[in-house]
N, C-alpha and C positions, 0 to 999 in steps of 0.2 A: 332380251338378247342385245348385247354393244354392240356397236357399230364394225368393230373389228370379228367379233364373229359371225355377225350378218355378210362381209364382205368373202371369209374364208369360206363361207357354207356357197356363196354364188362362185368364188374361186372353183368348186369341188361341182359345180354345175345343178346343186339341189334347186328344185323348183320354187319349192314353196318360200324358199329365202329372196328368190328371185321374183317373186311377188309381193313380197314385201319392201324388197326394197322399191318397186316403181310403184307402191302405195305409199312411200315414203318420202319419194322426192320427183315422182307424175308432175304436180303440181309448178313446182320450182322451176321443174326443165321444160315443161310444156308453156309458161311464160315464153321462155326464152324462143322456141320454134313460133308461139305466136308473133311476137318480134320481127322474125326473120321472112313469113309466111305472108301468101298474098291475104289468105284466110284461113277459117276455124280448120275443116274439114282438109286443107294441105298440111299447117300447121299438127293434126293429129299422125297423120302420114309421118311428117319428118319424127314425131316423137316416136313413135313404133321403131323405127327406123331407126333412130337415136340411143334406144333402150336394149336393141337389139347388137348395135356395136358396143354399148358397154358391157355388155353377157359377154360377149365374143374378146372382147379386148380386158377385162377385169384381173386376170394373171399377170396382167404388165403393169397395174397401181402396186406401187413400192411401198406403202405406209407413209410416202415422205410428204406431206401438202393437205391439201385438205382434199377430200374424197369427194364432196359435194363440186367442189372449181376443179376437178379432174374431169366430173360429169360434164360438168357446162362446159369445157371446152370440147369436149368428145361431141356435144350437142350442137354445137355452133360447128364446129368442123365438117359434123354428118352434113348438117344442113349445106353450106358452103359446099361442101361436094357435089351435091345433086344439083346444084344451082353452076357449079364449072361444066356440069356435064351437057348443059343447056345452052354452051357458048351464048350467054346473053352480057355477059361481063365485060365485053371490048366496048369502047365508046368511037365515034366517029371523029372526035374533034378532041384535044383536050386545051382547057383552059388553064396554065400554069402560074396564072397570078395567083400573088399571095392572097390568102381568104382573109374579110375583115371581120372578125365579132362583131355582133350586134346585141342591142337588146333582146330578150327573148319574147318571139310573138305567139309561144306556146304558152305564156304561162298564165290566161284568161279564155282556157278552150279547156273543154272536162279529155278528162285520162281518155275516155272511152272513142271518143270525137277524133282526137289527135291519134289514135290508135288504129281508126279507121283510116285516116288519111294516109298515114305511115304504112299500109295494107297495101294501099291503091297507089304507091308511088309503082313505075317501073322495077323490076328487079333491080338491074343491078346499081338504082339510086336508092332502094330499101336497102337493101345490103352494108351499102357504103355506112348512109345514114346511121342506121341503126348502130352496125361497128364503131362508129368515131364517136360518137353525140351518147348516146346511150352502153356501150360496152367501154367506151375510151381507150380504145386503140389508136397509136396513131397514122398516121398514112405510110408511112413506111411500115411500120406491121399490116396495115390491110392490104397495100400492096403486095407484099409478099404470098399472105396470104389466100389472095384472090389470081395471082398471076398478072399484076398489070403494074403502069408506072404509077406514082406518086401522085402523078399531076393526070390522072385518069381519076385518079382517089379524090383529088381533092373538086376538080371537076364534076365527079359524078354527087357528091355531098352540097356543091353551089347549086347544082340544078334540084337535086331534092329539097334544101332549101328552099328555095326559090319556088317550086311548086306547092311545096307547104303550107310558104306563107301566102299565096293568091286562093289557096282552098280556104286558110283560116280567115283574111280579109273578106272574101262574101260572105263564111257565115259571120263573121261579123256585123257584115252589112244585112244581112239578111234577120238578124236577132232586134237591130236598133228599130 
């Protein structure tokens, strides 16, 4: 079955097409809620969740884009919702200096490691994080998209930064 008539059969509300299709990109989308999720067992949550607005919302894919980045934005949105719904998104302070690049101090910490740490950030410094660094949004889209200023955005990404890199510094120190 193609892709176009796996989507008109979940269009018509058939089951078993709609089983197919979250055997078919489960996987893909539930990356992306892991990403976004403090852990495994939320991160399933949001995908449910996730899989359940695209059944609901699937009449309104136009054929135009790609249907898989139709999902993932559907998926990152659910998630983002649930997480407005949490008012944990306002920061107390915001820091409006410009951010400076650095070298990356991720890039001698395993996938799995930096995944864990990226879990355990505060919300709404995962959120930020994850959206700029890893999805490349930029602060004016996640602003938008989260309800807050720019320089909330980029503030709340220095300080996840910043907490990243003092989690990866001791396991470092702690490896040597």
């Amino acid at each position: 079955m193609s892709l176009d008539e796996l989507i008109h059969k979940c269009k018509k509300g058939n089951r078993q097409a709609q089983e197919t299709l979250y055997r078919k990109y489960s996987r893909v989308l539930f990356g992306i809620c892991l990403k976004y999720s403090r852990n495994r067992v939320e991160a399933e949550d949001n995908l449910h969740d996730s899989f359940l607005t695209i059944y609901e919302k699937i009449g309104q894919y136009k054929f135009k884009g790609s249907f898989e980045g139709w999902m993932k934005r559907i998926t990152v949105n659910t998630v983002l919702q649930k997480y407005r719904k949490e008012e944990f998104l306002n920061v107390v302070s915001e820091n409006t200096e410009e951010e400076v690049e650095e070298d990356s101090p991720y890039a001698d910490i395993a996938v799995s490691t930096l995944l864990r740490y990226v879990q355990e950030l505060p919300n709404k410094y995962r959120i930020t994080f994850n959206m700029y660094v890893l999805d490349g949004y930029s602060h004016k889209e996640i602003s938008e998209m989260l309800g807050t200023s720019q320089g909330t955005s980029k503030s709340n990404l220095a300080r996840a930064r910043g907490i990243l890199k003092e989690k990866i510094k001791k396991t470092n120190m702690n490896i040597a």
